[in-house]
SEVEXFI-657481 format. One record per residue (C-alpha): residue number from 1; x, y, z. Coordinates in nm, 3 decimals. Example, Ala and Ser with C-alpha at 12.3 -4.5 7.8 and 13.67 -1.06 7.14 Angstrom:
SITE pos       u       v       w
SITE   1   1.230  -0.450   0.780
SITE   2   1.367  -0.106   0.714
//
This chain:
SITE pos       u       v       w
SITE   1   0.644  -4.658 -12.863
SITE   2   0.678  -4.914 -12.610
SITE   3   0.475  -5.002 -12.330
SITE   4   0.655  -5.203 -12.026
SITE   5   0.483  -5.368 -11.761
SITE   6   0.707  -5.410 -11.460
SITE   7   0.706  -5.562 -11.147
SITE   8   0.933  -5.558 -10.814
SITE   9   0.984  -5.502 -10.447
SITE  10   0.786  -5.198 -10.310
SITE  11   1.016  -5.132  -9.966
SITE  12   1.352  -5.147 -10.164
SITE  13   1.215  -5.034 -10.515
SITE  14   1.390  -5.347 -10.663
SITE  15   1.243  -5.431 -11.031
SITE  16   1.189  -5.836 -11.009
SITE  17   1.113  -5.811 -11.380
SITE  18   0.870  -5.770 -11.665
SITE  19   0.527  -5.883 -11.707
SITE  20   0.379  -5.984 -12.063
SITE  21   0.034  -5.912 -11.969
SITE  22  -0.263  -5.990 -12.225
SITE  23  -0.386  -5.722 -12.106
SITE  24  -0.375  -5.336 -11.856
SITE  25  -0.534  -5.046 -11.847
SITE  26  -0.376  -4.769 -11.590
SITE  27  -0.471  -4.407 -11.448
SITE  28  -0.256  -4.144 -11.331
SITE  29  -0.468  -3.878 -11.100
SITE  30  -0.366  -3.582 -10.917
SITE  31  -0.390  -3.508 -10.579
SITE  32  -0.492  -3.923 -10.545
SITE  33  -0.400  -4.237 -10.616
SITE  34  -0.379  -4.343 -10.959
SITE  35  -0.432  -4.697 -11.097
SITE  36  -0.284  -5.012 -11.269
SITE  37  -0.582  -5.248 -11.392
SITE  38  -0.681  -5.509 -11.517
SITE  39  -0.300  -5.687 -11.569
SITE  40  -0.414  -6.046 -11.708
SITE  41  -0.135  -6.274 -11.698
SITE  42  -0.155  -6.627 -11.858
SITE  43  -0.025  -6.986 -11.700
SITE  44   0.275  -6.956 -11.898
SITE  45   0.406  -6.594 -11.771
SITE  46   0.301  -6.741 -11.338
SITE  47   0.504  -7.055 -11.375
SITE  48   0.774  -6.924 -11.570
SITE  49   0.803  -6.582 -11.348
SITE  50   0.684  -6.776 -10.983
SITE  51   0.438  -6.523 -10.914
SITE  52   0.297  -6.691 -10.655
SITE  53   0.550  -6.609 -10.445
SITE  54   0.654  -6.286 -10.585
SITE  55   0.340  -6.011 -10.606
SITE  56   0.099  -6.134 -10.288
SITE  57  -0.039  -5.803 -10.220
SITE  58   0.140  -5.482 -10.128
SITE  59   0.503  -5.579 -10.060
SITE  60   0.548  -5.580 -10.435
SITE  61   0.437  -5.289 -10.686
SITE  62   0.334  -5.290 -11.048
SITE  63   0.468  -5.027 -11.291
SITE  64   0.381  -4.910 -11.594
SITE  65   0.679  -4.772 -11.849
SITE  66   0.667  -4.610 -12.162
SITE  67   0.976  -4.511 -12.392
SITE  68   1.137  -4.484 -12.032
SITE  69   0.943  -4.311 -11.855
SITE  70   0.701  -4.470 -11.529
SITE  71   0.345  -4.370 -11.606
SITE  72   0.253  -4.492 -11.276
SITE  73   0.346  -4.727 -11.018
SITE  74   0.231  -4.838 -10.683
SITE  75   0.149  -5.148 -10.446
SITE  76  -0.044  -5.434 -10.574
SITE  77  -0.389  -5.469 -10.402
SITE  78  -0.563  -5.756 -10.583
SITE  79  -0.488  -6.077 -10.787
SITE  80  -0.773  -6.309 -10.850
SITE  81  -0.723  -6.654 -11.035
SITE  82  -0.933  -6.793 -11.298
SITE  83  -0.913  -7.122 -11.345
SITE  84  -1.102  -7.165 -11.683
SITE  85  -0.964  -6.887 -11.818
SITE  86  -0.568  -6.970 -11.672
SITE  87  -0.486  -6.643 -11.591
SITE  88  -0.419  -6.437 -11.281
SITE  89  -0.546  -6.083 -11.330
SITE  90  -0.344  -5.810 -11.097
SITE  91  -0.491  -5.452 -10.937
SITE  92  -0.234  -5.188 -10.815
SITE  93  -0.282  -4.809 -10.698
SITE  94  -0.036  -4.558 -10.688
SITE  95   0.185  -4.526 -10.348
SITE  96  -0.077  -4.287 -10.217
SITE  97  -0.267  -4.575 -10.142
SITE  98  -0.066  -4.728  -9.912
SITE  99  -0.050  -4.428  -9.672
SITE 100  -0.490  -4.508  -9.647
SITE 101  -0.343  -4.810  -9.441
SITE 102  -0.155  -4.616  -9.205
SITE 103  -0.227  -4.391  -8.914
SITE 104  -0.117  -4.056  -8.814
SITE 105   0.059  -4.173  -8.470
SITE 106   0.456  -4.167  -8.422
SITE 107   0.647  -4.428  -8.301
SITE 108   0.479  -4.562  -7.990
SITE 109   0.771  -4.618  -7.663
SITE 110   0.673  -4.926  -7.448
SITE 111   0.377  -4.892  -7.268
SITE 112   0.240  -4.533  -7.423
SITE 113  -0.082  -4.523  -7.491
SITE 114  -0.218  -4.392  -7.837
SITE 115  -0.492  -4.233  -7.615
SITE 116  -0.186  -3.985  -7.438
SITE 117  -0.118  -3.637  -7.557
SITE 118   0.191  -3.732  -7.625
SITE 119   0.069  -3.916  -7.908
SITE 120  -0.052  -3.667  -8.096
SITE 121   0.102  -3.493  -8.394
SITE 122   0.190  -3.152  -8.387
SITE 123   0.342  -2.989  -8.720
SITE 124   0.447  -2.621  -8.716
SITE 125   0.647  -2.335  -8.905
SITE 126   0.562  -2.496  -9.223
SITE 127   0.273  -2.483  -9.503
SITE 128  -0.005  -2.732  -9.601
SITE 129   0.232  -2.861  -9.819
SITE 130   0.506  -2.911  -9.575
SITE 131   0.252  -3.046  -9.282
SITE 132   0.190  -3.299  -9.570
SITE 133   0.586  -3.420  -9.604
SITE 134   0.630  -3.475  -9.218
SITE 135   0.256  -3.667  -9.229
SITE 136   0.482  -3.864  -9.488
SITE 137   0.802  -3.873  -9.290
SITE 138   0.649  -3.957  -8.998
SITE 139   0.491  -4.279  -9.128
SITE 140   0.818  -4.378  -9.286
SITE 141   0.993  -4.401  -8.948
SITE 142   0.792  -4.672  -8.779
SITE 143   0.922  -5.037  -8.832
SITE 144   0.895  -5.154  -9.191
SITE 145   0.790  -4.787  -9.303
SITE 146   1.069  -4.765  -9.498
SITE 147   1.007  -4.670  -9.856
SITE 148   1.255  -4.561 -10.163
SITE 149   1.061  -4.222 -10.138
SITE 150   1.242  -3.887 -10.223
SITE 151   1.086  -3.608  -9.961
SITE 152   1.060  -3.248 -10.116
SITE 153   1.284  -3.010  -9.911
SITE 154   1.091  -2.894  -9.555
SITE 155   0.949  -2.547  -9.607
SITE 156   0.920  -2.272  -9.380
SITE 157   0.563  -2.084  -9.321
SITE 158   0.299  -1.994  -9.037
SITE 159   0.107  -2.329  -9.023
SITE 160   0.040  -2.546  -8.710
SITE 161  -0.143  -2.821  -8.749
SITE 162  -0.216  -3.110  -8.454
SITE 163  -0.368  -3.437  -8.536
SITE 164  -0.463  -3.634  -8.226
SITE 165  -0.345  -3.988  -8.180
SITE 166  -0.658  -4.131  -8.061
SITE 167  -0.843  -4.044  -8.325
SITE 168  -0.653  -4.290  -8.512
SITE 169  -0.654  -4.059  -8.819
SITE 170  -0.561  -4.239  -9.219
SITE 171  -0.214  -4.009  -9.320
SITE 172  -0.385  -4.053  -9.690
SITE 173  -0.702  -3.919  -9.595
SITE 174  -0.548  -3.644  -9.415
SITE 175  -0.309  -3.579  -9.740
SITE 176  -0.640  -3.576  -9.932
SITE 177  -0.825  -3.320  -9.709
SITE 178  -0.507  -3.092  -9.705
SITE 179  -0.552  -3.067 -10.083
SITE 180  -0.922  -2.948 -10.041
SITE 181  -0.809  -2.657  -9.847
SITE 182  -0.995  -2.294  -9.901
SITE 183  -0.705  -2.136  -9.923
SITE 184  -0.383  -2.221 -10.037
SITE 185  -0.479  -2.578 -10.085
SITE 186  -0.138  -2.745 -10.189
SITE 187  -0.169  -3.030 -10.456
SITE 188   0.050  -3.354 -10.393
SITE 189   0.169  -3.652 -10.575
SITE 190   0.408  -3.919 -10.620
SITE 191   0.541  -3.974 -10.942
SITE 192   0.797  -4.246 -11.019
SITE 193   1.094  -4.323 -11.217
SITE 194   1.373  -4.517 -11.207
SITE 195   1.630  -4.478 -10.932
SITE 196   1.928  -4.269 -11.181
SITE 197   2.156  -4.405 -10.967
SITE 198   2.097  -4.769 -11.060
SITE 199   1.818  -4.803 -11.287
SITE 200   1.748  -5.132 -11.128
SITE 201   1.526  -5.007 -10.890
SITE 202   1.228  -4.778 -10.901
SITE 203   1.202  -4.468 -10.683
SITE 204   0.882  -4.236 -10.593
SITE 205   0.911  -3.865 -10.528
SITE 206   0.669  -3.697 -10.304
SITE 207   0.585  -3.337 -10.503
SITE 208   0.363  -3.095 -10.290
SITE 209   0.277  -2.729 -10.376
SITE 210   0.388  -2.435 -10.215
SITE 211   0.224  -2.175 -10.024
SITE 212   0.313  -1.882 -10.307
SITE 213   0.255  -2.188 -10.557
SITE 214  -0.026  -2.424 -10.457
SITE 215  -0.067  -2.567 -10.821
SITE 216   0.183  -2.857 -10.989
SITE 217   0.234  -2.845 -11.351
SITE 218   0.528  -2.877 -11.562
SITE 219   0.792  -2.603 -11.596
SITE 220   0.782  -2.397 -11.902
SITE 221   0.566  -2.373 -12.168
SITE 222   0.224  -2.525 -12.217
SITE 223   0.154  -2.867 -12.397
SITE 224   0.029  -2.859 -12.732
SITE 225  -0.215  -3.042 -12.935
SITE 226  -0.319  -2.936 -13.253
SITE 227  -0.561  -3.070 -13.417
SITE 228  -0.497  -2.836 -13.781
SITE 229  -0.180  -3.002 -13.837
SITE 230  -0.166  -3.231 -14.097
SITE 231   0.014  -3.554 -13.860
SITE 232  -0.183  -3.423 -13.562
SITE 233  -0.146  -3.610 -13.254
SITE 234  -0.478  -3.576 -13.146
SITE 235  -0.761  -3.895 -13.232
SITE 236  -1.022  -3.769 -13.131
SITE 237  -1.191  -3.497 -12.871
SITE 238  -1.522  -3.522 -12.676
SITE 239  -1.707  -3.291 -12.452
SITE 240  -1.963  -3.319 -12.141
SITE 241  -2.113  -2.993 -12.100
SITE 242  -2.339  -2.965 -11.761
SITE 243  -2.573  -2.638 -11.737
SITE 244  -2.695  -2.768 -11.383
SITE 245  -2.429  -2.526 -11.191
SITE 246  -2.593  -2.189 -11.338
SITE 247  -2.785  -1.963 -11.205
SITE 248  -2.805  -1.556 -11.214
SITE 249  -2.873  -1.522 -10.815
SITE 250  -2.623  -1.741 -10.573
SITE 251  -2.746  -1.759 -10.206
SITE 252  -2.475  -1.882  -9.933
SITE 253  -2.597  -1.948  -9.584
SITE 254  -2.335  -1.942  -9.286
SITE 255  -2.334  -1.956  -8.917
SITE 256  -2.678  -1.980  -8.677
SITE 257  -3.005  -2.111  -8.745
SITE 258  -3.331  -2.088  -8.861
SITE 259  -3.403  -1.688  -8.848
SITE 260  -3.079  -1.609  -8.708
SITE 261  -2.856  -1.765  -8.995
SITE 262  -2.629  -1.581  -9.192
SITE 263  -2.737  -1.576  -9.533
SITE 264  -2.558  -1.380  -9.842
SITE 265  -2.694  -1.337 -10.167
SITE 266  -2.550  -1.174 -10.510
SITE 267  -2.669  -1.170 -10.855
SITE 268  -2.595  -1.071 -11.248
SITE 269  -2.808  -1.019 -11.499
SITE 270  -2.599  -1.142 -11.790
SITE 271  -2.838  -1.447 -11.807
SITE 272  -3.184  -1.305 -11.780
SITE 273  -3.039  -1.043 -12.057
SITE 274  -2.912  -1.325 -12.267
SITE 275  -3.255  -1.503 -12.293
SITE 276  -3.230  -1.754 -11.981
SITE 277  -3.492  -1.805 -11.686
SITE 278  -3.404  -1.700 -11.357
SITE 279  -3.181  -1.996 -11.169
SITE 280  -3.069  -2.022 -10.859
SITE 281  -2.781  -2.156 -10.659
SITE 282  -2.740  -2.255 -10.298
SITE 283  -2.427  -2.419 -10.091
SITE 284  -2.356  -2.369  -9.739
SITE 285  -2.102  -2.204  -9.509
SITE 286  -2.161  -2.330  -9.160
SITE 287  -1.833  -2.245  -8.998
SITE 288  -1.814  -1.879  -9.133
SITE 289  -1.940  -1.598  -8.881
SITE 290  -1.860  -1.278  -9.030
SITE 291  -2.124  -1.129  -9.274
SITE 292  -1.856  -0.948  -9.493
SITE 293  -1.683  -1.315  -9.543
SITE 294  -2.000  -1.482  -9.627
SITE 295  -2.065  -1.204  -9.900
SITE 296  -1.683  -1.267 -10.063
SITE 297  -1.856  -1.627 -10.086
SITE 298  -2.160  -1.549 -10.270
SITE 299  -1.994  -1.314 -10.511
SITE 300  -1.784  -1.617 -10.589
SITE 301  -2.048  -1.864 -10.610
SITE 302  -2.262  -1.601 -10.855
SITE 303  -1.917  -1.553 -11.039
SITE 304  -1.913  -1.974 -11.066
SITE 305  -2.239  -2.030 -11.185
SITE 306  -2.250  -1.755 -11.447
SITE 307  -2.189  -2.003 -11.754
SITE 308  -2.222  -2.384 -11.786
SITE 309  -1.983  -2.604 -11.708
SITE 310  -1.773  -2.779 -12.001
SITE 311  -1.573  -3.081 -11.904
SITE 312  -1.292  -3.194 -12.230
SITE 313  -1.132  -3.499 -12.319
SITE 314  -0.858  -3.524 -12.527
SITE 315  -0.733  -3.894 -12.684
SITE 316  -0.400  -3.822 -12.843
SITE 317  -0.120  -4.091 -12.952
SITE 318   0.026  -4.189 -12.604
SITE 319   0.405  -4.146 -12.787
SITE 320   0.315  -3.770 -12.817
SITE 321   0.196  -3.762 -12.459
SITE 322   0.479  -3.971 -12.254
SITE 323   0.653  -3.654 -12.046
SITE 324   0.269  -3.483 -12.009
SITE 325   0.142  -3.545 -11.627
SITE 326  -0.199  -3.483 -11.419
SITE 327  -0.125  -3.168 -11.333
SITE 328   0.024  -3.024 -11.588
SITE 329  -0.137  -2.726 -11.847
SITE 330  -0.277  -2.855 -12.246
SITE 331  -0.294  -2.556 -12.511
SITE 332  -0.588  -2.764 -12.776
SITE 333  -0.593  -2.609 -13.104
SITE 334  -0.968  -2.683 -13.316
SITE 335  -1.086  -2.507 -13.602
SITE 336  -1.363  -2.529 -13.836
SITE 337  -1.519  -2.783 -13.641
SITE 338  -1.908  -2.776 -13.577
SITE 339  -1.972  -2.792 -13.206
SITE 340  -1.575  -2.678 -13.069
SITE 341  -1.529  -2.453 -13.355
SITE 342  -1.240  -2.243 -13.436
SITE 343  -0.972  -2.160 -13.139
SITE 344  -0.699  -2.195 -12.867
SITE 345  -0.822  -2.387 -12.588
SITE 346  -0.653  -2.363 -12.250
SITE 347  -0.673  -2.673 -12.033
SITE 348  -0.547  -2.803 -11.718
SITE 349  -0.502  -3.236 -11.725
SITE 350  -0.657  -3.388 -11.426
SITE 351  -0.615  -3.732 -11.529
SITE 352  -0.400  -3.923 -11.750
SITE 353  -0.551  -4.283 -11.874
SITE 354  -0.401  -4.585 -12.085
SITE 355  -0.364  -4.897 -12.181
SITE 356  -0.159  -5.160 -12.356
SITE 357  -0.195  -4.925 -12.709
SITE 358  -0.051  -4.622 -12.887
SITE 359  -0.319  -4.377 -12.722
SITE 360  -0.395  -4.192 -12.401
SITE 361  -0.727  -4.016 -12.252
SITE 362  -0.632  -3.691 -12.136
SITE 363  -0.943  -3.599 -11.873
SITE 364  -0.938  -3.260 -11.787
SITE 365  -1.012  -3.041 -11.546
SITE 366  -1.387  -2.860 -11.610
SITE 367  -1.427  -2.513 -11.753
SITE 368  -1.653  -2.254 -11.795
SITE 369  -1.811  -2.254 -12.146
SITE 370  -1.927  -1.991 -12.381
SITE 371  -2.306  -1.922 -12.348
SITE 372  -2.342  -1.912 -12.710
//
């Protein structure tokens, strides 16, 4: 397996070239930006590539390819020079990132004022995920927006949304809090890949979820990694478990104060009759005025905090992991072993981590564990 480090123009996508870094570490993250780290490139590689003039902060991008296929890819952020050592180290972030530097505002006519209604953003007759696209869209049409982005197809649905110009709103923080949704919370990223028109140039696509299905993963069937097999891909597993988030009774307080708050409470017995002291768990509901609502939210919390919490990490041989995504779904196969034991594991990968070697960190998303 190879692992490319490229390098090119972020507005047209075009790949300058190819790094030969000493060294790079890089993230992929749903429903964020991901990383590219730590790129240490020596005298030699600056002179010889003039990268003084080519990757001064965002207008180029860093990339990170393996057997074909972009890891991730965004606009360079940092580059510090070290003299003693004679090396320029480079920071990047996926193209989310750039969208934290712009502002939810359309193209402003001579003399409008940002502080006029007709400033502000209104986006209807879609869903979360489609108020996310023209957040997107609209940033791409101001001067120098311009971006070799793909846009997912506009979606119909029952969702109006207005964002007011003056309050100068960040479109990535906005894409960010559209993701953290109650219901129906869509998740977004931006993968990359070369353009297949001209592989040349890079190109991002803009993936949001759906209404009917909020959740991206890969089509088909589930990723597997078993660790029985006798070449198994898998180097090694490790688990944070975190018994912090149980409790038998779950209290959720809503709308009002002091004696005339809303509070809901539920409980289960399951862990008083399997041997553990009485726990307790509290969040808030402030907005929520309807006492029926706040008790669908304390059945869910009591649901929540039933069993520990069991957070997995999987490092597997980065050639066996170059199509799998943030996002996507991990089937981990154990058995025998003393603490994981013998089993199918379901998991869902919420962040994808590597470097300059033949292994990836597969962080995923945390699950409820067996009491025991």
């Amino acid at each position: 397996m190879t692992t490319r480090v490229l390098y090119g123009h972020l507005r047209t996508g075009r790949i300058l070239g190819e790094l030969s870094p000493t060294g790079c570490s890089w993230a992929q993250t749903l429903n964020g930006a991901g990383s590219i780290d730590q790129v240490t490139v020596p005298n030699d590689v600056i002179e010889r590539l003039q990268l003084r003039q080519t990757v001064m902060g965002p207008r180029a991008f860093l990339a990170v390819e393996q057997d074909d296929r972009i890891q991730e890819a965004g606009p360079i952020w940092t580059f510090p020079y070290d003299w003693v050592r004679g090396q320029l180290t480079l920071g990047a972030a996926g193209l989310w990132s750039l969208f934290d530097y712009r502002k939810v505002i359309p193209v402003l006519a001579a003399g409008q004022r940002v502080q006029d209604p007709s400033a502000d953003t209104t986006i209807a007759g879609t869903d979360l995920g489609g108020i996310a696209r023209a957040l997107v869209a609209q940033a791409m049409t101001h001067v120098g927006g311009d971006l070799p982005l793909v846009l997912p197809e506009a979606a119909a649905g029952t969702r109006t949304e207005t964002f007011p110009g003056y309050k100068l709103l960040n479109v990535g923080q906005q894409l960010r809090e559209l993701t953290q949704r109650e219901t129906a919370a869509p998740d977004i990223r931006f993968p990359a890949r070369r353009n297949p028109d001209d592989r040349r140039f890079l190109q991002w696509l803009m993936e949001t979820g759906t209404e009917q299905t909020p959740q991206l993963a890969q089509i088909g069937r589930d990723w597997v990694f078993d660790t029985t097999t006798r070449r198994s891909p898998v180097l090694g597993i490790g688990t944070e478990g975190d018994a912090t988030v149980m409790g038998s009774r779950a209290w959720v307080t809503g709308n009002g104060s002091e004696r005339d708050m809303l509070i809901a409470t539920a409980s289960n017995t399951t862990l008083l009759d399997a041997g553990y002291p009485p726990l307790e768990q509290e969040e808030s509901r402030s907005s929520v005025e309807q006492q029926d609502t706040l008790d669908g939210h304390a059945a869910n919390l009591r649901d929540r905090s039933a069993r520990p919490v069991e957070v997995w990490k999987v490092t597997v041989h980065a050639s066996a992991a170059t199509e799998v995504r943030a996002g996507d779904y991990a089937r981990v196969k154990t058995a025998g072993h003393p603490w994981l034991g013998t089993g199918e594991h379901r998991l869902r990968i919420r962040k994808k981590t590597g470097n300059l070697t033949d292994r990836v960190v597969l962080d995923m998303y945390p699950l409820q564990a067996a009491l025991g």
